[in-house]
N, C-alpha and C positions, 0 to 999 in steps of 0.2 A: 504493500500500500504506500510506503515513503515514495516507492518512485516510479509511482502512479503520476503520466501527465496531466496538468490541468487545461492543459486543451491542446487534444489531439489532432484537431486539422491545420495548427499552426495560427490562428486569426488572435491578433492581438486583441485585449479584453481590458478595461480599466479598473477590473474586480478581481484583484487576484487571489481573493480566498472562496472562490466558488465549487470547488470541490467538496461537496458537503460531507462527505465519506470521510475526509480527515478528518474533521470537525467535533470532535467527541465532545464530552460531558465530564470525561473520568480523565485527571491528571496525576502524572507520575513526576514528582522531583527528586531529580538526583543531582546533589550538592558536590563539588569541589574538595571545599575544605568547610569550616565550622566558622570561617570567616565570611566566607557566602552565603549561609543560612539565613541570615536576612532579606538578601535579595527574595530567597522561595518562599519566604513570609510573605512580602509586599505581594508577591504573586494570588498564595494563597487566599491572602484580605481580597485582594480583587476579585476570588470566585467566592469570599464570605458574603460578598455585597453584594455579587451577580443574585446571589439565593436571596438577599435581603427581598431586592425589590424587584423580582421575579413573583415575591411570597411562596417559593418555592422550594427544597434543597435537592436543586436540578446538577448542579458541579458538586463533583466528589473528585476527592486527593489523598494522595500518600505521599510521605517525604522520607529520602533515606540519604542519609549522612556519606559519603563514599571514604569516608577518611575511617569511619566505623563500622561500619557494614562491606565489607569487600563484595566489589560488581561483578563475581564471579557467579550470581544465577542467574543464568539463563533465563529465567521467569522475571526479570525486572521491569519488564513492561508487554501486557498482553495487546493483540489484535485490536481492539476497540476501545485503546487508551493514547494519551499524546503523552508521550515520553519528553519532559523539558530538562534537558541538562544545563546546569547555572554554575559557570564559574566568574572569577573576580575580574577585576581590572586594571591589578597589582603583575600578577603573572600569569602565561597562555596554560591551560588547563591540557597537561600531556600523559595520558592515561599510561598505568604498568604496562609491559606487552604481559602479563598475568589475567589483564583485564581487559585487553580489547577486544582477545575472541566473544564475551558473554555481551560486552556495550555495543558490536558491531548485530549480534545478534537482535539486541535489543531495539536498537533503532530500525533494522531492515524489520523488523514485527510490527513496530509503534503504527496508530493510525498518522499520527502525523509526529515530528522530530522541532522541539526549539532549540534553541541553544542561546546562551544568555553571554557576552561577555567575552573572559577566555575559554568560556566551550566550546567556543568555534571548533576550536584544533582538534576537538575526539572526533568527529565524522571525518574529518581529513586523516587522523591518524589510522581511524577504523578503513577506510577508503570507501566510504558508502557515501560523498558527498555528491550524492544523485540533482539535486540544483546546484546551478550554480552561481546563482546572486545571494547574497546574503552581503546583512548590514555588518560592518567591523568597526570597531572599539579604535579607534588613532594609534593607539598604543600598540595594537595587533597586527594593522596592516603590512609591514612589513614582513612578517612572519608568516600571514596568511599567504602572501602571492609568492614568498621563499617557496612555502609549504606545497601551493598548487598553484599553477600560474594561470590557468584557465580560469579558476573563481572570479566572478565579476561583481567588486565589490560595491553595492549600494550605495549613494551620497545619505538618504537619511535614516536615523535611528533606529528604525525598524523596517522589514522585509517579509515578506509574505512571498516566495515562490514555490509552484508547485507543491509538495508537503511537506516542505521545511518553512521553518520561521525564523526567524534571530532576530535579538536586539544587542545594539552597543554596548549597555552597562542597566544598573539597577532600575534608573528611571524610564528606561525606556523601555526594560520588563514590564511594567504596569502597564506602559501602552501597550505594547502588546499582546497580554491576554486581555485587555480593553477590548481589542480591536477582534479576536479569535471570537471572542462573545459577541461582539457583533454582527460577526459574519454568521453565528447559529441564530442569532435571537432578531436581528432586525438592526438597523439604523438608529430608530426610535430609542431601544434600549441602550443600545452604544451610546448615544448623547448626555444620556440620565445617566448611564454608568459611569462617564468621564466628568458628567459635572459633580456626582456625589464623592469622587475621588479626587477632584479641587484638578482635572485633569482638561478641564473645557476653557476655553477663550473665553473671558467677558465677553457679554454681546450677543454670543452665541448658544447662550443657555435656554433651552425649555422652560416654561410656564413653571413658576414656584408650588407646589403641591405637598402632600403627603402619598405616602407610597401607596396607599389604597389609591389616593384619586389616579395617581400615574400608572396602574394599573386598568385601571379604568379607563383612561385614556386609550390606552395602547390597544383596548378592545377595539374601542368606538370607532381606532382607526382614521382620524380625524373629523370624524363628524360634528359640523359648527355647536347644535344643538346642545347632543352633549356633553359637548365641553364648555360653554356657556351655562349648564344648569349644575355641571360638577363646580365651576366656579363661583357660584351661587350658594351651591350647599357648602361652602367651605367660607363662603365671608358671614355666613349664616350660621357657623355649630352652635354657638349659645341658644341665639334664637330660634327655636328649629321651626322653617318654614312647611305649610302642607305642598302638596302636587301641584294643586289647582295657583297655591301663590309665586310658585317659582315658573310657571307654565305663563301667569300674565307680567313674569316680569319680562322673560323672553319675546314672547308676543304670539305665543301660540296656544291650541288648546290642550288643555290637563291630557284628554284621550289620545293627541298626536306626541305629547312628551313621554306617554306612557308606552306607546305603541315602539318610538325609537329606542326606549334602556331595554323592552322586548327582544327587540330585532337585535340589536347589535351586542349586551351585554346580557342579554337571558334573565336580566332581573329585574323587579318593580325599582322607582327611582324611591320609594321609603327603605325598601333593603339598603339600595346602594347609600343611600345617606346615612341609614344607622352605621353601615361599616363606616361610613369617613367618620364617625364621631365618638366611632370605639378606636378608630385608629389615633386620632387625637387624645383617646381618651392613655389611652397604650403611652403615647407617647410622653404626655403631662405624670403619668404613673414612672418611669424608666430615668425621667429628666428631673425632676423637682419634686418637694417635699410637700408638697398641697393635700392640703386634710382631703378624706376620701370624698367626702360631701363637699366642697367647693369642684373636685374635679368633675364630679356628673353634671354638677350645675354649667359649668363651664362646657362642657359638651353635651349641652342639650337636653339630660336625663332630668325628670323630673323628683325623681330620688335616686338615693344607692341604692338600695334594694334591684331597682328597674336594671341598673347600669349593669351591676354586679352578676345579673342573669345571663342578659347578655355578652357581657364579656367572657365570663365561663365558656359558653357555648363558642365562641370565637376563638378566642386562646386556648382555651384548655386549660386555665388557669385563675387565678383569682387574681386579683387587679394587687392582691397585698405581699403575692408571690410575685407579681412580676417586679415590684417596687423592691423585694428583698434580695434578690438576682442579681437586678441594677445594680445595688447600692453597693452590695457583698459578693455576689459573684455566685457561682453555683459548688458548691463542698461536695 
């Protein structure tokens, strides 16, 4: 699958992660040294927040140490996983030859191959370097084209050819599983993912929200509607409007507002508004110390008792567990 073309009649394309087959859900990091562990954190957080506001836990990972764990099993990375090897930006990442028969394995199995930094050098050392553009680190490039003089090295930060990936160094790890997730999940989510990871342009930011409504959104698929009555229900949690009054703020009837959360979200727009106002409710719970009764009020509930119900049934939790998580963490 690494060295699987992404387009076999030769025709140039300006999407170069559209192979969806590499594309996995399930990542494999294998670290350098214990000095690069960090980098496959940052990475990691990137698929912790992909799951945030997905409301999903769609990306799963494993990380293995290669300074502790020796790469000599052949099982380090199966069929339908993306194998990211992350090394520094200190020195080129030049695997045992004890280790390269299991990492060359490894990688020719991976649905798709990154390499972070000085990782570069294991697929050249392994000689599986099946593309051949990838992004390099300033610091490497001499040793990359020493190394292979065909590779054609990228001017920016990250690379996407065929079913390899790379970036230059730590920061440009983020983009880059930024960008992998976008190429599974849409545009829309790429933009929300890069602005909750402080990774977007001013300017260029999406509508301010809570993660229910930006799920909401991403249903609607930009329908004016609504997205005009989610923005509504959300300058609105306190006072919680009926159907009929957010229907004449828009300018339409209650039956046509109710007809569009039908069609495009599957749900009545009183569903969808209690979710925005338990998600608010979630979030005033996780963030600050407000007595339980000030939070319902503040989110539209007309007691705790009401809120309490329904937040169970949402969370799975009591609103006093999620606050104790928050604050303390989970033992």
């Amino acid at each position: 699958m690494y060295l699987s073309n992404l387009d076999p009649l030769g025709t140039p394309d300006p999407r170069p992660l559209r192979d969806q087959r590499s594309l996995s859900d399930t990542f494999v990091f294998v670290v350098q040294e214990a000095s690069s562990a960090f980098v496959a954190e940052t990475c990691i957080h990137v698929l912790r927040r992909a799951n945030r506001i997905l409301g999903q836990d769609i990306y799963s990972w494993s990380l293995i140490d290669a300074t502790r764990r020796a790469c000599r099993d052949t099982t380090l990375c199966a069929p339908h996983q993306v194998l990211v090897l992350v090394g520094g930006t200190d020195q080129p990442w030049r695997p045992a030859k004890s280790d390269l028969s299991p990492l060359r394995a490894a990688i020719r199995n991976a649905a798709r191959v990154c390499v972070v930094g000085g990782a570069v050098f294991v697929p050249l050392a392994a000689g599986v370097l099946g593309a051949k553009r990838v992004s390099v680190h300033s610091a490497f490039r001499a040793g990359v084209q020493e190394s292979c003089a065909n590779v054609e090295m990228h001017d920016d930060t990250t690379c996407h050819h065929k079913a390899l990936s790379s970036a230059t160094g730590p920061a440009a790890a983020m983009r880059m599983m930024v960008e992998l997730i976008g190429a599974r999940e849409g545009k829309f989510t790429e933009v929300a993912l890069a602005c909750d990871l402080g990774l977007q342009e001013t300017g260029t930011q999406p509508a301010a929200g809570s993660g229910e409504r930006w799920r909401m959104q991403r249903l609607a698929q930009g329908c004016d509607v609504i997205s005009d009555a989610l923005q509504i229900m959300e300058d609105h949690i306190e006072d919680t409007l009926s159907v009929a009054q957010i229907a004449e703020i828009i300018g339409i009837s209650a039956r046509k507002l109710e007809r569009g959360f039908a069609e495009k979200l599957g749900r009545s727009p009183l569903k969808v508004y209690r979710d925005l106002r338990l998600d608010r409710a979630n979030d005033l719970m996780m963030q600050t110390a407000l007595p339980l009764g000030e939070v319902a009020l503040a989110c539209g509930f007309s007691n705790v008792t009401l809120m309490k119900r329904w937040f169970q049934r949402k969370y799975g939790q009591a609103p006093c567990d999620v606050r104790r998580q928050a604050f303390s963490g989970i033992h």
